[in-house]
C-alpha positions in Angstrom: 12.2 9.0 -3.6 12.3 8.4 -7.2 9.8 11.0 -9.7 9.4 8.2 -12.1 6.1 7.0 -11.0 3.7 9.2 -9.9 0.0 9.5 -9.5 -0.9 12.8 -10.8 -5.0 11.5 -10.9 -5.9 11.0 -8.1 -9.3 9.4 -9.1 -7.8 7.1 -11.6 -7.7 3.7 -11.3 -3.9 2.1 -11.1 -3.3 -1.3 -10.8 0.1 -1.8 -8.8 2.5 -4.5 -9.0 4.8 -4.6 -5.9 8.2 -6.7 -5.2 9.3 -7.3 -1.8 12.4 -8.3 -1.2 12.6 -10.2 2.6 9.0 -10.9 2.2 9.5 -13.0 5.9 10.6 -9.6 7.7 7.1 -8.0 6.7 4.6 -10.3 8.3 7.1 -11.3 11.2 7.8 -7.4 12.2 5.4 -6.0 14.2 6.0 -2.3 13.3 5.8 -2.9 9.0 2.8 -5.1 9.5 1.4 -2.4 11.5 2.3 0.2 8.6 0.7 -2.5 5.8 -2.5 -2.8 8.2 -2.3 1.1 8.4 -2.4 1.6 4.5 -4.9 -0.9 3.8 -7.0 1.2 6.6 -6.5 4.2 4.5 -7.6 3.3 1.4 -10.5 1.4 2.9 -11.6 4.7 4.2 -10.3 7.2 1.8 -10.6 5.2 -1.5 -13.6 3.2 -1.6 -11.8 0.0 -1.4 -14.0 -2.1 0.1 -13.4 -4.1 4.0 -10.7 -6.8 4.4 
């Protein structure tokens, strides 16, 4: 994994700009909409994100 980007605060606010490439393969695939769903879970709980 590349050291280039890096949270080093974790209380900061980061605002995240993502490109997927195959976009179809992560809604269709059961097992990375699971990890997506997963994540979104996390910061929900862990990060004060707010509910879906």
């Amino acid at each position: 994994m590349t050291t280039g980007y890096q949270i080093k605060d974790q209380e900061g606010l980061y605002y995240l700009t993502l490109q997927v490439v195959g976009l179809v393969d992560l809604f269709s695939r059961q097992v990375y909409r699971d990890i997506l769903i997963e994540n979104f879970r996390y910061c929900q709980q862990n990060k004060g994100m707010g509910t879906l």
